[in-house]
C-alpha positions as CSV (number, residue, x, y, z in Angstrom):
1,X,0.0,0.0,0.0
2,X,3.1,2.8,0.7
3,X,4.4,2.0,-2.2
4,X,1.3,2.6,-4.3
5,X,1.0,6.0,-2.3
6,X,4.9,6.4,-3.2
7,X,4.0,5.9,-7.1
8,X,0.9,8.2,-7.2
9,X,2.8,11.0,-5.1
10,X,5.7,10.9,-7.8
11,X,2.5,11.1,-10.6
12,X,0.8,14.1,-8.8
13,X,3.9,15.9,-8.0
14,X,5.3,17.5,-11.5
15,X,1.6,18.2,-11.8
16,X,1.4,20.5,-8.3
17,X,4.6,22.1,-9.2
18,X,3.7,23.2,-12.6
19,X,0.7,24.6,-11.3
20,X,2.4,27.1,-8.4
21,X,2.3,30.3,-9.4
22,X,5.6,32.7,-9.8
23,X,6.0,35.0,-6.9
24,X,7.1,38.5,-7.3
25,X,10.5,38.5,-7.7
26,X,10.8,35.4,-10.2
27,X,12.1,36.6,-13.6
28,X,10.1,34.8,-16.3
29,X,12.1,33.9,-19.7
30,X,10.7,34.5,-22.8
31,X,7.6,32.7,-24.7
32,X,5.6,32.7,-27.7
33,X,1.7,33.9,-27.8
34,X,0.0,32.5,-31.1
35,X,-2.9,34.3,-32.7
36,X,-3.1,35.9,-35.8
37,X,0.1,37.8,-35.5
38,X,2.6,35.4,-33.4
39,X,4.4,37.2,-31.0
40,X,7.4,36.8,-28.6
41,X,7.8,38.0,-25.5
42,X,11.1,39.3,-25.7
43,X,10.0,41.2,-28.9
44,X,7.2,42.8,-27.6
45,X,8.2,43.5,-24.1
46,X,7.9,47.1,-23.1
47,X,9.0,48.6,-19.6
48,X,5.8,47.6,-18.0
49,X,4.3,44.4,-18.9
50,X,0.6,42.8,-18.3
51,X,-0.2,39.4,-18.8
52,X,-3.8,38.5,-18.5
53,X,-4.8,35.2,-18.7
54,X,-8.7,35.2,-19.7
55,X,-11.5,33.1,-21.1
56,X,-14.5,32.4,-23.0
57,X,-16.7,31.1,-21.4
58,X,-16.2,31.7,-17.8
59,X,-18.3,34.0,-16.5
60,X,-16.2,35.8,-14.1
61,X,-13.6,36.6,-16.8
62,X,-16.1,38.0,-18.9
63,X,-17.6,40.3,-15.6
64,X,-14.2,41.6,-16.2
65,X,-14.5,42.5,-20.1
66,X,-15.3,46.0,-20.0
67,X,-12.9,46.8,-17.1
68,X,-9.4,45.2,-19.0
69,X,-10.9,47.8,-22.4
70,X,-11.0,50.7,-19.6
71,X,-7.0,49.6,-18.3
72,X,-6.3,49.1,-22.3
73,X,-7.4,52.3,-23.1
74,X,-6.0,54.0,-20.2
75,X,-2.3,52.5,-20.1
76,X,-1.5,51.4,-23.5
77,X,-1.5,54.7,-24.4
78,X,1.1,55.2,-21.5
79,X,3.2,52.6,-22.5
80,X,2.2,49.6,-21.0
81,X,2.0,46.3,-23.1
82,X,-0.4,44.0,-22.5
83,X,-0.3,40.5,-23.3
84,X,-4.3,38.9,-23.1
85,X,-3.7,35.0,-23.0
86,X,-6.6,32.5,-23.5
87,X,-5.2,29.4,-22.4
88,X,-8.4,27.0,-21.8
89,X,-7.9,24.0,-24.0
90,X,-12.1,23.8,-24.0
91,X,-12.0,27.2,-25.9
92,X,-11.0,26.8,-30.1
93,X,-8.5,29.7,-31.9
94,X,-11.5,30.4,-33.9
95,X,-14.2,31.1,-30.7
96,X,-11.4,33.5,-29.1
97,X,-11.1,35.4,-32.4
98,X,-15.0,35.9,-32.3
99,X,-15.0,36.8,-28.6
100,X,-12.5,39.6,-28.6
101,X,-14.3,40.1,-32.2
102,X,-18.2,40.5,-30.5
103,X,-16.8,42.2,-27.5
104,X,-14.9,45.1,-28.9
105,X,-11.8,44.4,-27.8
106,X,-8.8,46.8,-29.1
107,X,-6.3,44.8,-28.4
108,X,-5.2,41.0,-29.7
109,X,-6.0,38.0,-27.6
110,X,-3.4,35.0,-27.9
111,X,-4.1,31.4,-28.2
112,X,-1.6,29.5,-25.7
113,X,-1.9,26.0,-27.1
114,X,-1.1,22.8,-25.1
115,X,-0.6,26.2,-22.1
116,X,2.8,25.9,-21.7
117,X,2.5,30.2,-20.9
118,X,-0.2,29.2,-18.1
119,X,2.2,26.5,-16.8
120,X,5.3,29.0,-17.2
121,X,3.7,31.7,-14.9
122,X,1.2,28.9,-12.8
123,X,-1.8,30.6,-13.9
124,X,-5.1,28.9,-12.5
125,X,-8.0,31.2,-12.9
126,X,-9.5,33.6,-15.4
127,X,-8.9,36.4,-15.1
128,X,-5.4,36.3,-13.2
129,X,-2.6,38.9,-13.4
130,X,0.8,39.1,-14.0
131,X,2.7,42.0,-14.2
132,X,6.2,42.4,-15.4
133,X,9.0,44.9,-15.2
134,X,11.0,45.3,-19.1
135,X,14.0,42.4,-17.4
136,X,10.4,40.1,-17.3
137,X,10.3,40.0,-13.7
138,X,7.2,39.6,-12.0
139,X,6.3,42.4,-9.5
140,X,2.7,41.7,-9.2
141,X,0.5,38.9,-9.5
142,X,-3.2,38.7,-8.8
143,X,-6.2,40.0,-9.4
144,X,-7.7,43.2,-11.3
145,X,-9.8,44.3,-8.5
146,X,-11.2,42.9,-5.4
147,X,-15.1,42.4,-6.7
148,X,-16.7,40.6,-9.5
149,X,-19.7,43.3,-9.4
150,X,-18.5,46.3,-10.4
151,X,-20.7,48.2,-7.5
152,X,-18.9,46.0,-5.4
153,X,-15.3,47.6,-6.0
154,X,-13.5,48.4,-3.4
155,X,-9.8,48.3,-4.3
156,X,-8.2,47.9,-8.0
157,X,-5.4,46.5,-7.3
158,X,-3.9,46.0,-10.9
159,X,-5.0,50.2,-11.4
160,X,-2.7,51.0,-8.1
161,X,0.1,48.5,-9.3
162,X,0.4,50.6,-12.8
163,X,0.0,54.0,-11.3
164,X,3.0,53.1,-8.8
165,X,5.3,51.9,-12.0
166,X,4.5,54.7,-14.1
167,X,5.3,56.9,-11.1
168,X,8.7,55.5,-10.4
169,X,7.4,53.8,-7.0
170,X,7.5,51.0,-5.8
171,X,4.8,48.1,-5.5
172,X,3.2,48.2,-2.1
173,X,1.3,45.1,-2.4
174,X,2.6,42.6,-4.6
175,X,0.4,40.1,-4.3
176,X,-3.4,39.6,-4.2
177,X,-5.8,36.5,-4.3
178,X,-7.1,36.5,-8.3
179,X,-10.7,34.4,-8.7
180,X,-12.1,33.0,-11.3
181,X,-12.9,29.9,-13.1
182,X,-10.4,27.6,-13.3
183,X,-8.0,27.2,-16.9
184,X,-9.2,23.9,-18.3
185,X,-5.7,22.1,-19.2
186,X,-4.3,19.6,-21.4
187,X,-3.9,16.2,-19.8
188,X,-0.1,15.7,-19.8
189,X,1.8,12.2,-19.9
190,X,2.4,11.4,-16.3
């Protein structure tokens, strides 16, 4: 009986690893986003960088739709790059393309086949945050704000975390609790 408990531990494992989060602090290498213009990372980096990891179909990510437009149109224009990932193995290329498409979205969505970029940052939920200084270090990760309901709003954590970059000051909290649904996955080989 251990050694059956041994055997499944070293199955489940890798898979708990992959599936930590990075901290702030962790510098992330460089990846590729897919979508109809392929992008790198380390091409398209700027000296503030948002990763968002969204969806479909959940409905908490798409509570959030109108909100990541607002930070779009307020910080891309300031120089922040933002990076909106789809990594939900239940959502096609083609039903992403007509989601940003129906909703109006300015800015590309990426397709993160097989999500090795959700595995690379241990993204679980849609919407969840990463934000990245131009050496792709990770100096906040979390959510966009503390309440699904707009009404309900009582901090924006992701608004604070720009305005303190683009200010030259430093991150006072680093880290928040993102919610969401959870990022369907690939099964990988054990």
């Amino acid at each position: 009986m251990k050694t059956l408990y041994c055997l499944g531990l070293t199955a489940v494992l890798p898979a708990l690893l992959l599936a930590q989060p990075v901290k702030p602090g962790t510098t992330v290498g460089d990846f590729t986003l897919a979508g109809a213009n392929p992008v790198t990372f380390s091409a398209a980096k700027g000296s503030i960088n948002v990763v968002t990891f969204i969806s479909v179909q959940c409905p908490v990510s798409n509570a959030y739709n109108d909100r990541m437009k607002a930070l779009y149109g307020d910080y891309a224009s300031r120089g922040v790059k933002f990076f909106f990932v789809n990594s939900n193995v239940t959502e096609a290329p083609s039903a992403v393309e007509e989601h940003a498409r129906s909703h109006g979205f300015a800015f590309p969505v990426y397709k993160d086949q097989d999500n090795v970029v959700a595995d690379k940052f241990g993204a679980e939920v849609t919407p969840d945050v990463f934000v990245l200084d131009a050496a792709g270090t990770v100096v906040y990760h979390g959510q966009i704000d503390d309440a699904r309901n707009p009404a309900n709003i009582k901090r924006q954590s992701l608004r604070v975390v720009l305005e303190a970059l683009l200010a030259g000051k430093p991150v006072q909290v680093t880290e928040t609790k993102a919610f969401g649904c959870t990022i369907k996955r690939v099964k990988k080989p054990s």
